[in-house]
N, C-alpha and C positions, 0 to 999 in steps of 0.2 A: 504494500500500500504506500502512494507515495505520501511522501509527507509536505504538509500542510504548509504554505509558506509564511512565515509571519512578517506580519505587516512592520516598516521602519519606525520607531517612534519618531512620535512629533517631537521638531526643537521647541525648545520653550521661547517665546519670546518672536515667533514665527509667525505672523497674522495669514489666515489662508483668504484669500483675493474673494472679493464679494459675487455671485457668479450676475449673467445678467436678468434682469426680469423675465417674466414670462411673460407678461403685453410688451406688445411695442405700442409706444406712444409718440406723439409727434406729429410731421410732415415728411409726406413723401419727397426725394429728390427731385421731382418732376413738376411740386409745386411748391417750391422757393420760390421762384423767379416771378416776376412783375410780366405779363404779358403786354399790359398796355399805363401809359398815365391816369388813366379812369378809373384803373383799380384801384388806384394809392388813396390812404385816406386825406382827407385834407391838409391834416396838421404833416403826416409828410411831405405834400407838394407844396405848402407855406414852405419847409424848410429847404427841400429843392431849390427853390427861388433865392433862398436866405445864403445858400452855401455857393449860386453863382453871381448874386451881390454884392458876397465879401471875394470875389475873385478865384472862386475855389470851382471844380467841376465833380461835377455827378459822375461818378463810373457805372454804379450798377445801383438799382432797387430793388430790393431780395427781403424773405423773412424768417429769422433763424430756427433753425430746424425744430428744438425742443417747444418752445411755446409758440412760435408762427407770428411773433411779433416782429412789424417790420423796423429793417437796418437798412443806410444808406453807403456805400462804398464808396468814397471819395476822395479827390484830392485835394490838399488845401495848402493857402501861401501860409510856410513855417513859421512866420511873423505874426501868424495869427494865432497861433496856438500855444497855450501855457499850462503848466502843472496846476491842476487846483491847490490852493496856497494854503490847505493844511494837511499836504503830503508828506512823508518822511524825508527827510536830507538825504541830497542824492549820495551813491556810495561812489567814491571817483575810482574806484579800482573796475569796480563793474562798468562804470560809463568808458574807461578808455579800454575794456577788453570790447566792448561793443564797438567804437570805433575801430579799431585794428580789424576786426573780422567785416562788418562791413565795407572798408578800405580797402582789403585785402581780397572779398569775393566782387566786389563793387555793384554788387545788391543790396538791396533795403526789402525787407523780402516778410517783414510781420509788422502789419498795419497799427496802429496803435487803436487805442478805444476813445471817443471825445465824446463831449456831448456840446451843443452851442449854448453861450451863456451871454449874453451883451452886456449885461451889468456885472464886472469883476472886481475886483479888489485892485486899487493901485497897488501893491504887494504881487499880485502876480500878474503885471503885464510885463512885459522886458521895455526896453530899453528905446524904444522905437516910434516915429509916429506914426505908424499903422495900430490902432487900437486891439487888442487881444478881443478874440468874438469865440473861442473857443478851449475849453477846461478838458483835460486830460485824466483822467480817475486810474489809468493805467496804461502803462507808455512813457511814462518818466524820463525813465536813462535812455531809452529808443529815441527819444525827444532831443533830448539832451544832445546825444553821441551826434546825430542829424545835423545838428546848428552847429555842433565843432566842425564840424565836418564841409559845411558850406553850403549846405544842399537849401533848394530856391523853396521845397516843396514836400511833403510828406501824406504816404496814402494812411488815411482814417475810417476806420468803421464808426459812423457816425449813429449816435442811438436817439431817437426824437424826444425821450423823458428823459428831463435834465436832472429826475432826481436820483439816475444814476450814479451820476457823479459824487453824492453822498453815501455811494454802497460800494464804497472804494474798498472796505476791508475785503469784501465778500470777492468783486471781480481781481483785487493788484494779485495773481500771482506769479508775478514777473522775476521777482527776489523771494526769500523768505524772509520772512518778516523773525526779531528777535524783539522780544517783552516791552524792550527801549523806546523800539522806532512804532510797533503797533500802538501803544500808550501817547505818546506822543501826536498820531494820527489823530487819534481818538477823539484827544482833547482838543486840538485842534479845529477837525470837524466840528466838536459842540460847541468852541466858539462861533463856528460860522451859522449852525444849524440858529442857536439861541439870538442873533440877531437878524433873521429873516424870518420868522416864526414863533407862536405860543404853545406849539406841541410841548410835550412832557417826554423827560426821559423813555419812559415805558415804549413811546409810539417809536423811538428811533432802537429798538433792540436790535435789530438785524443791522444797523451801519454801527454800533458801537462794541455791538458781539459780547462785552460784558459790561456789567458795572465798573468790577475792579479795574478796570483799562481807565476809565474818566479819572477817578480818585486817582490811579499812579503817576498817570500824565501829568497830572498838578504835581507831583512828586519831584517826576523826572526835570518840568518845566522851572523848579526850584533850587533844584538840587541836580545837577545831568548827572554826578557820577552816582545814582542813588541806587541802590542796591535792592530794587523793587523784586525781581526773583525769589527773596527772601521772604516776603510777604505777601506772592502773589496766591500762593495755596488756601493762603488763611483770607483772604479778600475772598478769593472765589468762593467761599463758604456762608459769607455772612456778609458781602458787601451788595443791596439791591439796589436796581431801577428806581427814583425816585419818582411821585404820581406828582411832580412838579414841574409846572412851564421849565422848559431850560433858564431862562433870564432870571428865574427864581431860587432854582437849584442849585445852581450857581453856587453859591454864598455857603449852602450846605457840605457842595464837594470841597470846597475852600478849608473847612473846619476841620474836615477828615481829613485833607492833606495835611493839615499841620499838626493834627493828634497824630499820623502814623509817622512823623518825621521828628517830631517832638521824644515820640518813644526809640524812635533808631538812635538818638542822641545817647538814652541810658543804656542801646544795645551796643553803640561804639565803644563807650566806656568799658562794659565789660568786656569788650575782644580785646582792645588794649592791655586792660588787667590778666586774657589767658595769653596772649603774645609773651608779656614781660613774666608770665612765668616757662617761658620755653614752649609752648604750646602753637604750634606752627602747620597750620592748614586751610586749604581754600575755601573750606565750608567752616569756618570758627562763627560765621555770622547768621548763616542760617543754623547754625547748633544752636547758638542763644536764643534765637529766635522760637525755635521747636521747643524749649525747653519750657518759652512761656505761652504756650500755643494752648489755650483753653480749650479748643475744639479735639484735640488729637484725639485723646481717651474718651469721648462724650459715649454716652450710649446712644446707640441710632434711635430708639423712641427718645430719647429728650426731646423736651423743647428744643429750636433752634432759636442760636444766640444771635443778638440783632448787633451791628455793629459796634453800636457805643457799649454793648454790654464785654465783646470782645476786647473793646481798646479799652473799658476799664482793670478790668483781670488780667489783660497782659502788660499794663502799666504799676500794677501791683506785683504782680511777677517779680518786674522787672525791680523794682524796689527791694524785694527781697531775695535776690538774685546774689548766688556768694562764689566766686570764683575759682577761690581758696578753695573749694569742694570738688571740683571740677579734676578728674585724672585723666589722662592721657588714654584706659580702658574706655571709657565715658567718649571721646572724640572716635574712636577706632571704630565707634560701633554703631554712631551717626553717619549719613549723606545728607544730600539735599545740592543747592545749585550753589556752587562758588560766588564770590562776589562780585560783580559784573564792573567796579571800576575797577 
């Protein structure tokens, strides 16, 4: 009898690939395409007109495949087009590997994403007097590398809701984003959001992706080398959506930036105090941190802790926090995220 083969274990840590649905959903290939101008709804043939005004041309009117919402394919004068002005800082290693390979194939060969905006922030127009008519939510360094570059013109896939450009986290995955530069966005965007509108945190969930992103950003924006990784587990826990207009919220994120930066004050203190006893590692800041983490050991039916109730208990903590107790067994048997300055 032959014998039975057995099966390889699984590696741990090895995620198996999602397989694909069993509908298909969608548009067939056959009906993307725009057969005539009479199909197009109005607000796209307004923008049609709008994008060969600003001097730019229509290449194609098409609707993308998954939701059948129509996108315009175009090209536009490069002068017109700018980062929306609460994107992350560009990274110059990536903008001049973009240029070199573009230079090097002497294609430009993946469109960026815009949406048109006529009213923009003196902050992000350049330098020019052709007025900026168009926001970029993803496209950045492609943008960027383009104008080093000299080039007169850049193709766009242009989307007719400009509130797009607010759901920048969801569409930029051009780079990976690190805790810093997402946080930073964040906050950014909700100063733009909170002064063109009385929506409430809550309604902007999907362009902010969390709470703890707003609060850290005020952090980062205070403090840049600020070692939010350390605090970002414990935010994500207990840090919510406010049911408040942005213009009003405000003031609220403002407080909890300065109680979690107030308390990294008493946790500097003690990494200094395990440094200067020989204590010498990358995570010494999230150890203190964990150490005063009231949520860690919670029972899963507890109540959940509201923020202020967290920042008081790990401010307590932190007061009674003795260093002197702390061994070298004790760090060995910690992880967490190094410190990010």
């Amino acid at each position: 009898m032959a014998e039975k083969s057995q099966k390889k274990p699984r590696k741990s840590g090895v995620r198996r690939r999602r397989k694909p649905a069993g509908a298909s959903t969608g548009l067939l290939a056959t009906e993307l395409a725009s057969t005539s101008d009479r199909e197009l709804p109005p607000a796209v043939v307004e923008l049609c007109e709008a994008i060969s005004i600003d001097g730019g041309a229509v290449l194609s009117a098409y609707r993308e495949p998954y939701g059948g919402r129509w996108l315009l394919l175009a090209a536009l004068p490069i002068e017109r087009v700018a980062a929306t002005p609460y994107q992350r800082n560009l990274s110059d290693m990536h903008v001049r590997k973009l240029e070199n390979v573009i230079s090097k194939l002497g294609r430009f060969l993946d469109p960026i994403i815009v949406v048109r905006a006529v009213k923009v922030q003196a902050a992000a127009a350049p330098a020019s007097d052709e007025p900026v008519r168009y926001w970029t939510p993803n496209g950045h360094h492609r943008l960027s590398a383009m104008k080093t570059l000299g080039a007169k013109s850049i193709t766009a896939i242009v989307v007719p809701e400009a509130a797009a450009a607010y759901q920048i986290l969801a569409l930029n995955t051009e780079k990976a984003h690190n805790l810093r530069e997402r946080a930073l966005e964040v906050i950014r965007m909700y100063r733009e959001l909170a002064r063109l509108d009385h929506d409430t945190e809550e309604h902007y969930a999907l362009e902010f992706e969390e709470a703890s992103l707003i609060t850290l950003g005020l952090c980062y924006e205070a403090q840049p080398r600020f070692s939010g990784g350390a605090y970002h587990p414990i935010l994500k826990r207990c840090d919510q959506f406010l049911k408040k207009p942005l213009h009003d919220a405000i003031a609220t994120r403002e407080a909890r930036a300065g109680a979690i930066r107030e308390l990294d004050e008493q946790v500097s203190r003690h990494v200094e105090a395990l440094k200067a006893k020989g204590l010498t590692s990358p995570y010494l800041r999230s150890f203190v941190v964990a150490r005063l983490n009231p949520i860690r050991f919670r029972p899963k039916e507890a109540e959940p802790l509201s923020f202020d109730e967290v920042l008081e208990r790990m401010t307590k903590a932190a007061a009674k926090f003795n260093p002197e107790k702390i061994k070298m067994d004790d760090l060995a048997k910690s992880g967490g995220a190094p410190e990010e300055g």
